[in-house]
C-alpha positions in Angstrom: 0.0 0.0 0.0 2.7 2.5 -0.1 2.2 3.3 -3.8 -0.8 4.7 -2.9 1.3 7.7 -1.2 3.9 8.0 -4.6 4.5 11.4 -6.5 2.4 9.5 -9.1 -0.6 10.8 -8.1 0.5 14.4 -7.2 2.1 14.3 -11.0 -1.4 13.5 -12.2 -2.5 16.7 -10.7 0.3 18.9 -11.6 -0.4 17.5 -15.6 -4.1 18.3 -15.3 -3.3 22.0 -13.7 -0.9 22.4 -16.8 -3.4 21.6 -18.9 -6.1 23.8 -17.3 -3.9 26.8 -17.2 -3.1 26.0 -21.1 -7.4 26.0 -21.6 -7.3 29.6 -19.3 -3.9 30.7 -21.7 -6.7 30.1 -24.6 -8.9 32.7 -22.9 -6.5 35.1 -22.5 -4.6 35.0 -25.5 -7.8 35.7 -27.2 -8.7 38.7 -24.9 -5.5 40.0 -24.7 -4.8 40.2 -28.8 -8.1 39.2 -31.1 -7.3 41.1 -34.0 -4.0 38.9 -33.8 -5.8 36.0 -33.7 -9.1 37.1 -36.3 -7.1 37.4 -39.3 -9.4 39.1 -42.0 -8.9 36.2 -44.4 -9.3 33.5 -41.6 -12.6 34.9 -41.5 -15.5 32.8 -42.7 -19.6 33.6 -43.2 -21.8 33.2 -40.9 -23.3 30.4 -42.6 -20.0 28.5 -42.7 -19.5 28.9 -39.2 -22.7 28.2 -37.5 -21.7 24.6 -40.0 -18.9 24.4 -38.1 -20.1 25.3 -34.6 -22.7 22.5 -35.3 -19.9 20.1 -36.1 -18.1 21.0 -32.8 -21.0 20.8 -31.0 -22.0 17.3 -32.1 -18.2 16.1 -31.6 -18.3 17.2 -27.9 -21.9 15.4 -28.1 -20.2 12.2 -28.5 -16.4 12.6 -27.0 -17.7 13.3 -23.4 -20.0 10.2 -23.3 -17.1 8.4 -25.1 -14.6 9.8 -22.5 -16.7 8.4 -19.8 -17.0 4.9 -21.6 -13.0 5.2 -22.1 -12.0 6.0 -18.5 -14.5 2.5 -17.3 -12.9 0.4 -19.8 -9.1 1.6 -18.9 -9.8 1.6 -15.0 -10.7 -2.1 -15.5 -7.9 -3.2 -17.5 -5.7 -1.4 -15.0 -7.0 -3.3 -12.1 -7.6 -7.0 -14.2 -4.1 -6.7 -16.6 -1.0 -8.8 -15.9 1.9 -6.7 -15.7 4.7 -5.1 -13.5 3.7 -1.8 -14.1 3.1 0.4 -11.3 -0.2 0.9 -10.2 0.4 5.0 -10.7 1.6 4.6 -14.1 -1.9 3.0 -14.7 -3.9 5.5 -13.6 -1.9 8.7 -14.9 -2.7 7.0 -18.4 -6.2 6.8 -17.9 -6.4 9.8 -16.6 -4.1 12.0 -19.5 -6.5 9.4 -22.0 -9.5 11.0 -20.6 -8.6 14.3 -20.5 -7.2 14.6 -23.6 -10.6 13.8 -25.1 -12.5 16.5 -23.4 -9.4 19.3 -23.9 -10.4 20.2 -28.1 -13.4 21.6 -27.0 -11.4 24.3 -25.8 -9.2 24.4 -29.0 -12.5 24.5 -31.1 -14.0 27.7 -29.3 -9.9 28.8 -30.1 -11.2 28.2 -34.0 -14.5 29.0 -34.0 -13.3 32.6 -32.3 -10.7 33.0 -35.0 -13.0 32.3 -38.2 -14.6 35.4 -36.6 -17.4 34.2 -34.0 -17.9 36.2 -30.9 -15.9 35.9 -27.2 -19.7 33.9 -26.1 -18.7 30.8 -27.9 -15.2 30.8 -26.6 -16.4 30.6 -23.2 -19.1 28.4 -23.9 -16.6 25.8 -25.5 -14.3 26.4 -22.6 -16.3 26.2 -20.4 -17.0 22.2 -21.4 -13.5 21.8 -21.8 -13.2 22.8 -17.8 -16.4 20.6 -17.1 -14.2 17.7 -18.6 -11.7 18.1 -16.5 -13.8 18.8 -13.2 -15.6 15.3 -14.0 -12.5 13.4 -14.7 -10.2 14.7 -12.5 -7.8 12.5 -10.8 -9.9 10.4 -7.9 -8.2 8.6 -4.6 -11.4 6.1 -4.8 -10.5 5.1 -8.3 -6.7 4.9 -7.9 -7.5 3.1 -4.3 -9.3 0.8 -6.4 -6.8 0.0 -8.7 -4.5 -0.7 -5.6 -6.3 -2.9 -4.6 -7.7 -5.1 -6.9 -4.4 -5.6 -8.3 -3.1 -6.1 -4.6 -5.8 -9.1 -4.4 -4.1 -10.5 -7.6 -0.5 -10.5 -6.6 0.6 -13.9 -5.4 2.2 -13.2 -1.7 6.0 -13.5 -2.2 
């Protein structure tokens, strides 16, 4: 049981602040300079983008059910898989997995806001970027789990 009190998991935390401060960097950068980032012939008409905000819509639709189905199947295998991996490396996979799935909604309020839509759908598709990682943050139940399950599997040495 001393993994359970490894660097592993604070790692997990510092990766999912890094990527939270990249997602509020997003924000900013578009605050700070948005006639950087709206370059007039980036710009597309209003019919092309609400096409494109549908798209993106629709994708997030899907990835954060598919996220959720993702992290279940992965926290299984990391408790049931053979293997002399360490029980943190298992769950900092699963975690970066998941979060990387829920993370473009950010960088599609990035592109919708630079084909010329407003600072309202930035925030809205950052906004469900941060909701992805509030729901699949880094959890001591899940990790505990993983501990020990694979715990009960070890032969005693």
């Amino acid at each position: 049981m001393c993994e359970q009190k490894s660097p592993g998991f604070l790692s997990i935390w510092l990766v999912m602040a890094a990527m939270a401060v990249m997602l509020a960097g997003i924000v900013a950068l578009c605050l700070i300079w948005p006639g950087e980032i709206r370059q007039p012939d980036w710009q597309l008409p209003e019919s092309r983008r609400e096409f494109w905000r549908t798209v993106f819509y629709a994708l997030i639709i899907v990835l954060f059910p598919l996220s959720n189905l993702v992290r279940f199947v992965l926290l299984r295998l990391n408790q049931t898989m053979p293997g002399d991996d360490p029980s943190s490396k298992r769950y900092t996979s699963t975690v970066l997995i998941t979060l990387s799935m829920v993370e473009p909604a950010g960088v599609f309020g990035l592109l919708l806001f630079a084909w010329g839509d407003g600072l309202n759908t930035l925030y809205i598709f950052t906004g469900l970027a941060a909701l992805g990682f509030i729901i699949h943050r880094p959890k001591p139940d899940e990790y505990r789990s993983i501990l020990e399950a694979r715990a009960a599997i070890k032969p005693p040495a």
